[in-house]
Each structure stands twice: as structure tokens, then as C-alpha cells.
C-alpha positions as a Markdown table, in Angstrom:
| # | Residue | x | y | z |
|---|---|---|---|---|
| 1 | Unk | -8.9 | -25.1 | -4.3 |
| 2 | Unk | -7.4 | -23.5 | -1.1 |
| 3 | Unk | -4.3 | -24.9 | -0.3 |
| 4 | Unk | -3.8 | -25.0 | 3.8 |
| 5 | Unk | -1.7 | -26.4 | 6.1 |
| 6 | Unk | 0.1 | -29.1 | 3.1 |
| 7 | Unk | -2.4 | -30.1 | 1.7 |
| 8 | Unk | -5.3 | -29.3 | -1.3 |
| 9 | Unk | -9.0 | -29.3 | 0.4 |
| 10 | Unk | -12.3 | -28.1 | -0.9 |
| 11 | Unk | -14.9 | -26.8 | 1.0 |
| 12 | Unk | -16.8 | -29.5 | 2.3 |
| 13 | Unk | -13.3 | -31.5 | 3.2 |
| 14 | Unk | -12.9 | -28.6 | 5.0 |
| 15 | Unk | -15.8 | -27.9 | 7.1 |
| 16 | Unk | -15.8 | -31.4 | 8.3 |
| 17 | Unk | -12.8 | -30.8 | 10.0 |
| 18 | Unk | -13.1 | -27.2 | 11.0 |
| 19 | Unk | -16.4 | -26.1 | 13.8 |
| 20 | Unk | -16.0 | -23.0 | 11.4 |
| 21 | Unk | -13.9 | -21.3 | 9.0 |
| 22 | Unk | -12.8 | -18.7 | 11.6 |
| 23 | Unk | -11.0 | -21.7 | 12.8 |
| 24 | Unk | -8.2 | -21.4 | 9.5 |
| 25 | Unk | -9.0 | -17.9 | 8.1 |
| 26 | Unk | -11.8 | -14.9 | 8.2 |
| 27 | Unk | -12.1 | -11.5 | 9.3 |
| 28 | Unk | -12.9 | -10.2 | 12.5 |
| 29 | Unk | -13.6 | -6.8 | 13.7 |
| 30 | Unk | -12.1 | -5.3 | 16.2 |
| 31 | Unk | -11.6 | -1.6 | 18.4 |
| 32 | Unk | -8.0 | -0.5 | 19.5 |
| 33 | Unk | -8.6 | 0.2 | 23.5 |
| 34 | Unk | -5.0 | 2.0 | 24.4 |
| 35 | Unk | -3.3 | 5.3 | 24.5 |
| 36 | Unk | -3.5 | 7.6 | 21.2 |
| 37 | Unk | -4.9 | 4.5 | 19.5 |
| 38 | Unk | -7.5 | 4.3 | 21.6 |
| 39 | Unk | -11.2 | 4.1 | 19.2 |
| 40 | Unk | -9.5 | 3.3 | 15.9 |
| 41 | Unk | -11.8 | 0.1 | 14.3 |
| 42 | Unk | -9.6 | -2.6 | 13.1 |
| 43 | Unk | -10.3 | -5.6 | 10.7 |
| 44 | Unk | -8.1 | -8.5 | 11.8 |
| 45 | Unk | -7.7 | -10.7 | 8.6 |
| 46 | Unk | -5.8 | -14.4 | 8.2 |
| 47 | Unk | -6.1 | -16.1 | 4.9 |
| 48 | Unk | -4.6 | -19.9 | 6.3 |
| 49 | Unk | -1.9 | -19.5 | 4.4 |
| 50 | Unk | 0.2 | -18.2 | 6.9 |
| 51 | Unk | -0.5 | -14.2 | 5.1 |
| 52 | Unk | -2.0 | -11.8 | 8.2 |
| 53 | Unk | -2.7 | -8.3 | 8.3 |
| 54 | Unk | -4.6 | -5.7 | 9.6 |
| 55 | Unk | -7.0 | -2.7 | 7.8 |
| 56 | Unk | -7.4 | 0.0 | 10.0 |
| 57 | Unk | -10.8 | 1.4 | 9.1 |
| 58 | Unk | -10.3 | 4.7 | 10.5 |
| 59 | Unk | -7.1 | 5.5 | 8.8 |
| 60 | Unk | -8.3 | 5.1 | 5.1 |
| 61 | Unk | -8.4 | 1.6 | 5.2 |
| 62 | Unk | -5.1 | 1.7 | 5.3 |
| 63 | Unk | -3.2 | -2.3 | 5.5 |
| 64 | Unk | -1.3 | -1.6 | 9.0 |
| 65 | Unk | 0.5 | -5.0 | 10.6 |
| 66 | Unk | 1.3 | -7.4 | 8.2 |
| 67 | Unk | 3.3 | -11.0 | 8.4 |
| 68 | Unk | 3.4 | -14.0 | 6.6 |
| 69 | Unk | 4.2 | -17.5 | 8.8 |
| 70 | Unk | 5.2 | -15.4 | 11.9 |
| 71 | Unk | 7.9 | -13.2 | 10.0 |
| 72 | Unk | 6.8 | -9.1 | 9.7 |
| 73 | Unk | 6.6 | -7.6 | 6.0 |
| 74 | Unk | 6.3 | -4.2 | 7.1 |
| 75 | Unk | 8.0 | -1.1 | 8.7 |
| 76 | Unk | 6.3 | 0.2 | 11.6 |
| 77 | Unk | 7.0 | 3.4 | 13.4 |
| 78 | Unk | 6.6 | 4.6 | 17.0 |
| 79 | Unk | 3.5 | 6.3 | 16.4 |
| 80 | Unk | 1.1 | 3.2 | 16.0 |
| 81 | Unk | -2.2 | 3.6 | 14.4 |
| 82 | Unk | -3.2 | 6.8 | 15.9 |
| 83 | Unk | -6.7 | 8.0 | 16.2 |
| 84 | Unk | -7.6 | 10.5 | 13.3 |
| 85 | Unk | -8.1 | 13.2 | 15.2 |
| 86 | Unk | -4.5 | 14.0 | 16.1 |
| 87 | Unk | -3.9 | 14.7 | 12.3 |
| 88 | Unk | -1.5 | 17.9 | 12.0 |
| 89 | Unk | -2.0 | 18.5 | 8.0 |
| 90 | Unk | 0.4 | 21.4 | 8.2 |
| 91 | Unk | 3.9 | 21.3 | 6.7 |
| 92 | Unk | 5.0 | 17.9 | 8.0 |
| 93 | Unk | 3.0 | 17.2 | 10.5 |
| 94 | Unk | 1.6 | 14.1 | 8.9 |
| 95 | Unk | 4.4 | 11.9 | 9.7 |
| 96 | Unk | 3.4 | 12.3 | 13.6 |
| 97 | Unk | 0.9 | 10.1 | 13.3 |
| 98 | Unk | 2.3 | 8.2 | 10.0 |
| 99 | Unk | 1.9 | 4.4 | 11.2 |
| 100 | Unk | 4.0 | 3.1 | 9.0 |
| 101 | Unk | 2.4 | -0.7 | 7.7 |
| 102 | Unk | 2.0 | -2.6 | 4.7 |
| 103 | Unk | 0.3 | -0.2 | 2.5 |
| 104 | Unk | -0.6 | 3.6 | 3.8 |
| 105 | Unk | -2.8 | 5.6 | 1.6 |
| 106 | Unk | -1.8 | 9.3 | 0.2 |
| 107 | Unk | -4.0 | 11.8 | -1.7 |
| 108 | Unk | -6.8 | 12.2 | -2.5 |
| 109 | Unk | -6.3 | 15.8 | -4.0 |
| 110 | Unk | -2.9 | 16.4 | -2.9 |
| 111 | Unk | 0.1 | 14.9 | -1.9 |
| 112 | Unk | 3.7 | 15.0 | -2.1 |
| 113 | Unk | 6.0 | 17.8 | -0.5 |
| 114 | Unk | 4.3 | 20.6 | 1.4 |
| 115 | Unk | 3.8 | 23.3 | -0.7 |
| 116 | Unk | 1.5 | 26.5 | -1.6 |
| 117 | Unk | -0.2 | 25.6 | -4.9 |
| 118 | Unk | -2.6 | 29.3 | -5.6 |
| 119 | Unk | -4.1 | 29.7 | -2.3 |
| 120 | Unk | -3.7 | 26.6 | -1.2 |
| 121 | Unk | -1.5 | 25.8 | 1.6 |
| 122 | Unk | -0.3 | 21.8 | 1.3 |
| 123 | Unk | 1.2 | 19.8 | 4.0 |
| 124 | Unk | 3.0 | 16.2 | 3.2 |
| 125 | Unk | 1.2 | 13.5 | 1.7 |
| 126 | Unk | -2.5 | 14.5 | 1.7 |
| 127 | Unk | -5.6 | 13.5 | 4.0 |
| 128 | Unk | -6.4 | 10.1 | 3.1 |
| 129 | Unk | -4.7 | 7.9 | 5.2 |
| 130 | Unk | -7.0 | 10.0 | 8.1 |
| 131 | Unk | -10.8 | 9.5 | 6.5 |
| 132 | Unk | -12.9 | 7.1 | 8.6 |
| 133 | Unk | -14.4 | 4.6 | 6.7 |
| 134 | Unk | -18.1 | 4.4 | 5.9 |
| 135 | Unk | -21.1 | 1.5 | 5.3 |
| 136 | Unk | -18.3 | -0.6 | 6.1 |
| 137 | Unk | -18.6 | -4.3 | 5.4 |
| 138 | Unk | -17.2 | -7.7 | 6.1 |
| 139 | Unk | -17.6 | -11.1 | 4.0 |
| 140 | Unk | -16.6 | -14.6 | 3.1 |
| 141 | Unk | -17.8 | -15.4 | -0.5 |
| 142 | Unk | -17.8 | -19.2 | -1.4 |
| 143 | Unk | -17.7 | -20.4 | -5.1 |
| 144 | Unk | -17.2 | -24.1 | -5.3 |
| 145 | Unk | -14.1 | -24.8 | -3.2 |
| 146 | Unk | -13.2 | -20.7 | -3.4 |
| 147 | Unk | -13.7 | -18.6 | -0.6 |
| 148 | Unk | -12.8 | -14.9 | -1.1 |
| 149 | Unk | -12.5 | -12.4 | 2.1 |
| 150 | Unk | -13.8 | -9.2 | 1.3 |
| 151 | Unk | -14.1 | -5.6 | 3.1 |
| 152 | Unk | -15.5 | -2.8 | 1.5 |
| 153 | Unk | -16.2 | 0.7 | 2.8 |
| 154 | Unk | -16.3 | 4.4 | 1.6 |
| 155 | Unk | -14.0 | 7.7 | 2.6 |
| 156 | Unk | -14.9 | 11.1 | 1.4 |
| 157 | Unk | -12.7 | 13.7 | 1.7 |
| 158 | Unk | -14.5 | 17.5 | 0.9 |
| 159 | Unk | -14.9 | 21.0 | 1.9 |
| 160 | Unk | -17.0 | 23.7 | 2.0 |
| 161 | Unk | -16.5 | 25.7 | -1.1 |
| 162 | Unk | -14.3 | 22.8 | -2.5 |
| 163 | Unk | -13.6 | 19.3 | -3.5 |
| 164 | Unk | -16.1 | 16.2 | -2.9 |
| 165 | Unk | -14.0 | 13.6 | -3.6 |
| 166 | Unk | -15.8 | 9.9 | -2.7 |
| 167 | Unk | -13.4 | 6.9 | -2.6 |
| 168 | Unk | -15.0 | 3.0 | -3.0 |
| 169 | Unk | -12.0 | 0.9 | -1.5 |
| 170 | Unk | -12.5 | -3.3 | -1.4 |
| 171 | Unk | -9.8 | -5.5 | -0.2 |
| 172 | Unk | -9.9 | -8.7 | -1.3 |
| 173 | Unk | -7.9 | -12.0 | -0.5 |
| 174 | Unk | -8.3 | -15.8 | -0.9 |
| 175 | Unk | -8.3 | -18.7 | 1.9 |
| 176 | Unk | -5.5 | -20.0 | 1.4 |
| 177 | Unk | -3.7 | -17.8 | -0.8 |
| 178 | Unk | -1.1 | -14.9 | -0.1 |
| 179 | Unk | -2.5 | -12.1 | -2.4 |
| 180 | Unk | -4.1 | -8.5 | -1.1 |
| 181 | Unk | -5.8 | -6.7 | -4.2 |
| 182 | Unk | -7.1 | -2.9 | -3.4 |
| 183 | Unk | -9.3 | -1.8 | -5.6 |
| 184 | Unk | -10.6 | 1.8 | -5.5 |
| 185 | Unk | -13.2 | 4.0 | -7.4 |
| 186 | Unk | -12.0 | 7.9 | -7.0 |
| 187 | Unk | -15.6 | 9.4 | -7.6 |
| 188 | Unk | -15.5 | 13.2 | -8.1 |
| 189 | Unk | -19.1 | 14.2 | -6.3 |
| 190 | Unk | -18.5 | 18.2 | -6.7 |
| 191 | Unk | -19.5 | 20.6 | -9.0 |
| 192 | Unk | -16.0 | 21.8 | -10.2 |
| 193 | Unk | -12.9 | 19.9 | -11.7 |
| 194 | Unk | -11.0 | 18.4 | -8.8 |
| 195 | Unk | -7.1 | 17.7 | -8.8 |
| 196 | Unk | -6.3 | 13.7 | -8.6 |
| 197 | Unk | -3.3 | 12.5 | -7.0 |
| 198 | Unk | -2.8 | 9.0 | -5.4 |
| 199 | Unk | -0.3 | 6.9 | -4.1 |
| 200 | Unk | 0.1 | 3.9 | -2.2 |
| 201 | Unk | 3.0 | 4.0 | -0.1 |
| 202 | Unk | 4.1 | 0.3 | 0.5 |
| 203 | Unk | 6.4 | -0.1 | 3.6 |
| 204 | Unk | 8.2 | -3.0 | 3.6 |
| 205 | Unk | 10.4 | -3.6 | 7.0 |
| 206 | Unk | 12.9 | -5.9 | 8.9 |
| 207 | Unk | 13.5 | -8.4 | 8.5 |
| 208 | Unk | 12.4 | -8.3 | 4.7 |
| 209 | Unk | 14.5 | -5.7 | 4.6 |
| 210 | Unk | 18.0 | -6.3 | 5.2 |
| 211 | Unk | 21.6 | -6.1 | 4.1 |
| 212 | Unk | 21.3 | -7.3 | 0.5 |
| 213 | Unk | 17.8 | -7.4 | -0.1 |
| 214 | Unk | 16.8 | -6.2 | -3.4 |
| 215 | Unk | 14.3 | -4.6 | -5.2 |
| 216 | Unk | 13.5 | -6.4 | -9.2 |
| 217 | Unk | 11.3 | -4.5 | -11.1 |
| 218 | Unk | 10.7 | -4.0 | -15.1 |
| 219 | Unk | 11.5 | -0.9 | -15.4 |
| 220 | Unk | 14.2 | 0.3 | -18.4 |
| 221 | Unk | 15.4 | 3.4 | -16.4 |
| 222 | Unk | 15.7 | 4.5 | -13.1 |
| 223 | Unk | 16.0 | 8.6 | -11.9 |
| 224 | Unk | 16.7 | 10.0 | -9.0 |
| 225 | Unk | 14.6 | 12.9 | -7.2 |
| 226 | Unk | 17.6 | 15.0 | -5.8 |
| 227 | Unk | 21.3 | 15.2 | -5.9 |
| 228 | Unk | 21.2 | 12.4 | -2.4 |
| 229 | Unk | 19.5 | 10.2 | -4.3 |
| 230 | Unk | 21.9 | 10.6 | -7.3 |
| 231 | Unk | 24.4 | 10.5 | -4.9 |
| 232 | Unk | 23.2 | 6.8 | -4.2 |
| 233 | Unk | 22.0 | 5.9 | -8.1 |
| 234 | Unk | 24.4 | 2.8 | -8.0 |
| 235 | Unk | 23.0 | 1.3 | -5.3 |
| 236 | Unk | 19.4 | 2.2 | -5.6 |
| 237 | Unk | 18.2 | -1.0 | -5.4 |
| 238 | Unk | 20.0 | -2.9 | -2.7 |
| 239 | Unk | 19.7 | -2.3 | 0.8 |
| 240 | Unk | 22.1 | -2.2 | 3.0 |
| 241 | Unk | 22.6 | -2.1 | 7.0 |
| 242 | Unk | 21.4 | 0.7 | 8.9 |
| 243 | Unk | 23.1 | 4.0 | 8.9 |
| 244 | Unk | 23.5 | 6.9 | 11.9 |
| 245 | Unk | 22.0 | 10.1 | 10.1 |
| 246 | Unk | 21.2 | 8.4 | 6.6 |
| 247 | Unk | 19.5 | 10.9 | 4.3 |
| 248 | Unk | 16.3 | 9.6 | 2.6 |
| 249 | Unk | 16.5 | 9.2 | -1.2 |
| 250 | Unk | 13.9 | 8.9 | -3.9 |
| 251 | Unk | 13.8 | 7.5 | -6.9 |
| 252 | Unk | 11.5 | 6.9 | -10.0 |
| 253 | Unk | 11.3 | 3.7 | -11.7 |
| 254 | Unk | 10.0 | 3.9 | -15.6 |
| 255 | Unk | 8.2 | 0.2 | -15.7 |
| 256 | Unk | 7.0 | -1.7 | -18.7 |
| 257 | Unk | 3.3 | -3.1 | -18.7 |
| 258 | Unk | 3.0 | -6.7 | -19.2 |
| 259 | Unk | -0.1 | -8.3 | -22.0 |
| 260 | Unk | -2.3 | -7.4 | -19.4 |
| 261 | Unk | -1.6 | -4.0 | -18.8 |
| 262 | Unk | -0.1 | -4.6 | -15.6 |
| 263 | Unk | 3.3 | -3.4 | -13.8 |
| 264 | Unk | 5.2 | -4.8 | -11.1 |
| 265 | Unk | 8.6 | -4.7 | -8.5 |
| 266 | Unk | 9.9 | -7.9 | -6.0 |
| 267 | Unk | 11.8 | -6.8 | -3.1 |
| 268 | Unk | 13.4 | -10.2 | -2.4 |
| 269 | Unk | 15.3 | -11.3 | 0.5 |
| 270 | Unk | 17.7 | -14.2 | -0.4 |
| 271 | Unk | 18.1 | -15.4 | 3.0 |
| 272 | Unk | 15.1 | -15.1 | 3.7 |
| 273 | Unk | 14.3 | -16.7 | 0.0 |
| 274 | Unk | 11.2 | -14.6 | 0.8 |
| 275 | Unk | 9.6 | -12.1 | -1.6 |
| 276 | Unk | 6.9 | -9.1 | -1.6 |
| 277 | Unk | 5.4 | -8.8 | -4.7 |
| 278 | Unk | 3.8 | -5.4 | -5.5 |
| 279 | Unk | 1.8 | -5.1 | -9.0 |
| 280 | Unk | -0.4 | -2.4 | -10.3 |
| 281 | Unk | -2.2 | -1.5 | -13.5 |
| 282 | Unk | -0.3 | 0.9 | -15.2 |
| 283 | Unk | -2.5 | 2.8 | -17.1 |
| 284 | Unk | -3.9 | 5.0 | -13.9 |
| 285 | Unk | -0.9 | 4.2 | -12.1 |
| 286 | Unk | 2.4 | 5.7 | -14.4 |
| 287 | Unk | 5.0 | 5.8 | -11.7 |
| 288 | Unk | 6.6 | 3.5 | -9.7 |
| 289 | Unk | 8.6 | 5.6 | -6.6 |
| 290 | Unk | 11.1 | 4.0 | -4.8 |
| 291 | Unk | 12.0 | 5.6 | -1.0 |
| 292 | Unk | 15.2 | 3.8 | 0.1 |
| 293 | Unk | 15.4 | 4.7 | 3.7 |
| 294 | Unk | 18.3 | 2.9 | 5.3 |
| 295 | Unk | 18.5 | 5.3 | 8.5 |
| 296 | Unk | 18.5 | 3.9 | 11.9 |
| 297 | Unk | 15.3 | 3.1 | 13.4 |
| 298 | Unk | 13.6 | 4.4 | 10.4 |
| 299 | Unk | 14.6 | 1.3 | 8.1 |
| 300 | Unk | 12.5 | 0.7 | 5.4 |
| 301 | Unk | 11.9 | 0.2 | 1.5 |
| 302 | Unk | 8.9 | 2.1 | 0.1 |
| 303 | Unk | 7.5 | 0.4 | -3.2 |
| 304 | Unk | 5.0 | 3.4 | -4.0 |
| 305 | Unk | 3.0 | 3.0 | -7.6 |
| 306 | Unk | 1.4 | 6.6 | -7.8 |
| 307 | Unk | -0.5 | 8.7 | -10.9 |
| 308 | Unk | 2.6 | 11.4 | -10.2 |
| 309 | Unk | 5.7 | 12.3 | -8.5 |
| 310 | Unk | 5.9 | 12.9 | -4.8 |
| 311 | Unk | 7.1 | 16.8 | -5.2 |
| 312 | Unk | 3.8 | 18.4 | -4.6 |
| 313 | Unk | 1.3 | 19.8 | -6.1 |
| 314 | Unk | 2.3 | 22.8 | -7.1 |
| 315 | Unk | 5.3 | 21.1 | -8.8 |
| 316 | Unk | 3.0 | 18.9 | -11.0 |
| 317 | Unk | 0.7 | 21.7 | -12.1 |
| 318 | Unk | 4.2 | 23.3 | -13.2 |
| 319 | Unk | 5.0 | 20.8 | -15.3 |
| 320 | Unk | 1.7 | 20.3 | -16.8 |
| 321 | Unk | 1.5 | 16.5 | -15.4 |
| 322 | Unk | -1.0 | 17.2 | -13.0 |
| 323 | Unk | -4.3 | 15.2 | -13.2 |
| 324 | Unk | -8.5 | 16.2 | -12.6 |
| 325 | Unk | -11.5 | 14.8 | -11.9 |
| 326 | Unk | -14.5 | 16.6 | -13.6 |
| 327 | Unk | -17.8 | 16.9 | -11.9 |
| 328 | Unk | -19.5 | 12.9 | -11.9 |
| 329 | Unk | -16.3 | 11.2 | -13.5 |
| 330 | Unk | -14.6 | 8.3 | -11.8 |
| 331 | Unk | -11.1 | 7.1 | -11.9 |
| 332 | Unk | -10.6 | 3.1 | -10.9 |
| 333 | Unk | -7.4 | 1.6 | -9.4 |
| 334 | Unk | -5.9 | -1.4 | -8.3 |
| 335 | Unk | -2.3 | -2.7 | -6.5 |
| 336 | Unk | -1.5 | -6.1 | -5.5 |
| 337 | Unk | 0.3 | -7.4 | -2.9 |
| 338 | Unk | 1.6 | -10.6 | -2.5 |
| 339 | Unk | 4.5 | -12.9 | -0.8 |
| 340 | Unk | 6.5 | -15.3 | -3.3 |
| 341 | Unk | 8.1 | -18.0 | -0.8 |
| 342 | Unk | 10.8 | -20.0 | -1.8 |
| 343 | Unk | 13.4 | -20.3 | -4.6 |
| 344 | Unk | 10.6 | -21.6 | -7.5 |
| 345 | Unk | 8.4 | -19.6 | -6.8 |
| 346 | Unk | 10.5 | -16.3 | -6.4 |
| 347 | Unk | 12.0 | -17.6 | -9.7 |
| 348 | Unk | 8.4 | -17.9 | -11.6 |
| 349 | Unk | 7.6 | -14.6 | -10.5 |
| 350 | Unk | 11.0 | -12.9 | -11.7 |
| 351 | Unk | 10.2 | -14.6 | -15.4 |
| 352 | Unk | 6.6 | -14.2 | -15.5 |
| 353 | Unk | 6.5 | -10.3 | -14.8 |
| 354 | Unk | 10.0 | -10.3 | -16.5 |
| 355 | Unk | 11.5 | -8.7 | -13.6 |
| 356 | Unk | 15.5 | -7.7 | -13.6 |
């Protein structure tokens, strides 16, 4: 039973008092009108429970401004949700138009570093947070006092001569809940073994992130990417103030799977006594990255679950952890994101996903 506004109601408590549930929660579409954003199709969505955000449907259905009872959850940067077309895939011409928000997509046959993997020539972080969305649809599913909010929609990324990758994507929430579960169907639709790389790079912002917010997982180690992020190894998982000239570091989290096959991280904000929980089923997903970015204007914690590591193709096929797709298979995923508000329920989540 949806819980809204203080008190319990079912459904038909709750369209007595409401002309229609658009009055509490729903989706509605809607077209950015303005500058370099100008065209991109946006699904506004409100569960009543105070949790907001936006899908951009023509930047992979990616999770763009987010907040929960008025207070932001995610980084954003200058660039705003830029129409796909200004995409520069070269080298790192990806972050022009990087967004930023709650959750940006990156693969789906390459991401990481720019790099040259045969003849390939990589940029940063892959093509899918630029694939327009497809047979798009909205809807609000009752079942008994239930309702679930639901988009769905496809994104294809292929070439002549090359991949046909087809990605399912829904996004699901509850009225009156504050949980966001993707869950995506990588569909290989070639005729020859396509590379598989995803990640879902969660950007969580001021004032979540602040001077002593940390980030709880359940992982039993932690490694750093590069001698600046050994450099900062101690204090991986603590954020501090911003920092003039701060140097990006990357780290990877080795997380345990809980009964149900499931991993998961808290970035929690004490003052705030405000958490975002991210959980994800290990099995497809193996790594947890952390990208602690404490720089000035570009402050943010990335909580990143991913099927590799973020140093580029190349680099995985070196190593021999590099995954494929062969012609017809399918490869399903899912992340959760949620908000744990107050001290009891930041402490349930902390013992239930044993989370140190």
C-alpha cells in the first residue's frame, strides 16, 4: 500500500480524494525547447514520495535531474542534456555533452579510456548515453492498492559491416516508494560475436555529497586504478571539500553478493541523515568502480557497477576479461536506486546488505 503524504492509502482511498493520480505521482512526457537542448524528449516522473527524476529518452534513457523532498541527488554539469547530435566520439569528446545526472549510460560495445583496440579507434565511454529511444512507452499499472510507473523503450547501436547491438531498457518505480530499478536486455542482432561492455555511471552531487559523506559498501578490498588514486587509498571513501586542481581517482570495489545474488554501496550523508542506495546483481555486473572527484565545480561521487574496468577496450581484451555477445544471445541487467531517509532506515539498510 502506497504510503503518501503520512499516511497508508489504497487505491480507492486515494482516488476519492485525488481528480487523478497525476495529482500525487505519474509520468508525463515532455520536449526540451532551449539552446543545445533544444528536441531532446523528456519523461518527467514523481512517485509521491517526494523521489523525482527525469529520463531523457534521447540520451539512452539516461536518469538526468533527480531529488528527493526538494534536495538534488545528482551532479550536473554545464552541458545540460544536449541533443544527440552534437556527440564528438573521438578521444574525449564525449564529456562535451556528458550531462551529468543520476545514472548516465556507457557501452554498449566499448567504453572506458580512448584507445585503438585492432583497427578500431575508441573514444571515452562508448555511444549509448547518445541512442534515441525507440517504441517508447509510458504506464501506470495498478495491482490492488500497487501502482507501478513504468517506461520502456529500445536503443540500437550498429554499423555497416559491424555490430547490431539492441538494448530493451524499462524503468520502473512505485507510488509512493523511492526505488528506480533499470532493467536492460543487451540483444546481440548481428551475425558475428560482438564485444559487451556496460556500465552505469551513477553521479551523485551536492549536497549529498559533501565534507564527510561516505560511501558503505560490502566489498572485502578496495584497488586503486593509478598511482593518484593510490595516492588517495586512505581516504577513498570519504569525501571531502572541494579542491582547486583536484586529480580524478578511480577505484575498484571487490563486493560480496548477498542470498539473492545481489550487490550493493550507500553513499550516506550524516547531516543530511540522507542515503542513495545503489544495488545491482552481481553475476552480469562483477565490478563496482568508484570515481571520487572532489575538484571544484566538478564535485561528485560516481557509484558505477559495470561487467569490466573503465581502462578501455583494448586493455580488457589484454587481459583476457573482455566479454561477447554471439550472434542471437542476450545478456540481462539490472541496478537499483533508491534513497534511505533517516537514521532507521539508513541503519536497516547498512545491516540488511551488511554494508561497512
Amino acid at each position: 500500500m502506497p504510503s503518501l503524504f503520512g499516511r497508508d492509502i489504497g487505491k480507492h482511498d486515494l482516488l476519492m480524494r485525488a481528480g487523478d493520480l497525476s495529482q500525487v505521482a505519474g509520468i508525463r512526457m515532455m520536449t526540451l525547447a532551449d539552446g543545445p537542448e533544444q528536441g531532446v524528449r523528456i519523461a518527467d516522473v514523481r512517485t509521491g514520495s517526494g523521489l523525482r527524476f527525469q529520463v531523457t529518452l534521447d540520451r539512452g534513457m539516461d536518469l538526468s535531474v533527480a531529488e528527493y523532498r526538494g534536495i538534488p541527488l545528482a551532479f550536473r554539469s554545464p552541458a545540460g542534456d544536449v541533443h544527440p547530435s552534437r556527440f564528438e566520439p573521438a578521444g574525449r569528446g564525449w564529456l562535451r555533452t556528458f550531462a551529468g545526472g543520476l545514472m548516465t549510460g556507457c557501452g554498449m560495445t566499448y567504453l572506458g579510456s580512448p584507445c585503438t583496440d585492432g583497427e578500431a579507434d575508441l573514444g571515452l565511454h562508448g555511444r549509448l548515453s547518445h541512442l534515441q529511444a525507440a517504441g517508447v512507452s509510458a504506464s501506470e499499472r495498478w495491482e490492488g492498492d500497487e501502482c507501478t510507473l513504468r517506461l520502456a523503450g529500445t536503443l540500437r547501436e550498429c554499423t555497416m559491416f559491424g555490430e547490431n547491438m539492441l538494448l530493451t531498457r524499462s524503468i520502473e518505480t512505485t507510488v509512493g516508494h523511492s526505488l528506480i530499478i533499470i532493467r536492460d536486455a543487451v540483444r546481440n542482432e548481428g551475425h558475428g560475436r560482438s564485444p559487451l561492455m556496460m556500465l552505469y555511471h551513477i553521479n551523485a552531487g551536492w549536497p549529498l555529497v559533501d565534507t564527510g559523506t561516505r560511501l558503505l559498501t560490502s566489498a572485502a578490498t578496495t584497488t586503486p586504478r593509478d598511482p593518484a588514486a593510490a595516492a588517495g587509498l586512505a581516504g577513498a571513501r570519504t569525501c571531502s571539500s572541494p579542491f582547486p586542481d583536484f586529480a580524478e581517482q578511480v577505484f575498484y570495489h571487490d563486493c560480496a553478493a548477498d542470498e539473492e545474488g545481489y550487490s550493493a554501496a550507500l553513499l550516506e550523508n550524516r547531516i543530511l541523515t540522507l542515503g542513495l542506495l545503489v544495488r545491482f546483481r552481481q553475476k552480469e555486473l562483477r565490478r563496482l568502480v568508484e570515481w571520487k572527484m572532489m575538484g571544484e565545480g566538478t564535485y561528485v561521487m560516481g557509484i558505477e557497477p559495470a561487467n569490466c574496468g573503465v581502462g578501455g577496450r583494448e586493455s580488457e581484451r589484454r587481459a583476457g576479461t573482455l566479454e561477447f555477445l554471439d550472434p542471437g544471445e542476450e545478456r540481462c541487467f539490472e541496478v537499483q536506486i533508491g534513497v534511505a531517509d533517516g537514521e532507521e532506515e539508513i541503519a536497516n539498510v547498512i545491516s540488511r546488505h551488511r554494508l561497512t
